[in-house]
N, C-alpha and C positions, 0 to 999 in steps of 0.2 A: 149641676151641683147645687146643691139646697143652702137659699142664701146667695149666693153668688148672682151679680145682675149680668140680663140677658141681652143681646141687641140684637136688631134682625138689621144689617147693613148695606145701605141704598147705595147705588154706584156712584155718585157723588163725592161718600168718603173715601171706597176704595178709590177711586180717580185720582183724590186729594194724595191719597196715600202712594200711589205709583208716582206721583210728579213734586213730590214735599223732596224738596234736595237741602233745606237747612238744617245739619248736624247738627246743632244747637238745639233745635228745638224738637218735639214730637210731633208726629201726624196724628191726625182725630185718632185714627187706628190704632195706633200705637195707644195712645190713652184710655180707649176699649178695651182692650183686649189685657191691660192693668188689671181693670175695673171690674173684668167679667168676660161669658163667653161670647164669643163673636160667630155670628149666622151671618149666611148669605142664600140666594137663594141661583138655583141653576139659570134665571132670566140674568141677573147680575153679571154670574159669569159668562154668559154666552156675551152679553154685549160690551165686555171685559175683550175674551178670544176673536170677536168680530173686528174690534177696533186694531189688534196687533197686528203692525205691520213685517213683522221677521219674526225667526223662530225664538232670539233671545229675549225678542217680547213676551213672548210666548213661554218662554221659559220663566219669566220674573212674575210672569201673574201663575203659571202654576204653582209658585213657590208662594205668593199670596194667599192662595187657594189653601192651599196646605197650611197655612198658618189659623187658619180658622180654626174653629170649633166645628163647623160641618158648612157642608153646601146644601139646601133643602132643597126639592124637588115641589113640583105641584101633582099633588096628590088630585085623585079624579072627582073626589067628592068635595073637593076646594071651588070644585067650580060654580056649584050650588048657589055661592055666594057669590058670584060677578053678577046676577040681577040684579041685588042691591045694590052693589056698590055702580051701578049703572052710572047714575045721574049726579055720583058723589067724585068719580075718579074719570080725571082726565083724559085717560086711554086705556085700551086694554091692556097695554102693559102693565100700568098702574093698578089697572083693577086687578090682575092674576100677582102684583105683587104682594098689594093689602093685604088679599086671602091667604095668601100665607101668613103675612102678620096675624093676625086674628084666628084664624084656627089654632094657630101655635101659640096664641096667646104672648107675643113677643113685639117689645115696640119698638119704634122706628127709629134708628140711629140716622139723621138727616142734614145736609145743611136749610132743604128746603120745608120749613114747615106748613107754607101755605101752599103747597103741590099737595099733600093729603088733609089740610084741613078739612073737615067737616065727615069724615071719613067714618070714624069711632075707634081709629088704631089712637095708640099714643107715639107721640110722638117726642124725640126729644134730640138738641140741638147739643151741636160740639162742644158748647159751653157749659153746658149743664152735665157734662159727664167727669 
């Protein structure tokens, strides 16, 4: 949606977001997803499903899942960009996650900002949303 801001959301928030039990207040997520549409990407969710230990886990992060705005995948030509991001991202997890930010042109919903500094994503923290 044109106008509308975009995030591309690091497991970190959703983490926050499965384990936020005060009523009272909002999860980062929750104030995302206000805000604008909410991305994720399929590493996110895998180690989302990897972590659940029973099915109704399983069931509460599909329902997260579904509350998004979509799940991106990593496209083949994404990969192009993990040379660069060699020397800049901490792992390869991180490097195949950047590539999606940056080919998507989408920035980093994070608690952690100095895990992708120096990167060239943008970045931007639960406070600032």
């Amino acid at each position: 949606m044109k106008g509308k801001t975009e995030y591309l959301i690091d497991s970190d928030i959703l983490i926050e977001h499965l384990s936020h039990t005060d009523v009272s207040t909002e999860s980062v997520l929750e104030k995302a997803v206000k805000k604008g549409n909410c991305f994720t990407t399929a590493l996110n969710a895998s180690e989302l499903y990897f972590g659940a230990e029973s099915n109704s886990e399983k069931e509460i992060i599909d329902k997260l899942l579904d509350s998004l705005t979509g799940v991106l995948g990593f496209h083949p030509r994404y990969s192009f960009t993990i040379y660069e991001l060699r020397g800049r991202a901490e792992s390869l997890r991180d490097a195949m996650f950047l590539s999606v930010a940056l080919n998507n042109r989408l920035p980093i919903l994070t608690m952690q900002k100095e895990r992708y500094k120096n990167t060239g994503a943008t970045i931007i923290l639960p406070e600032n949303i």
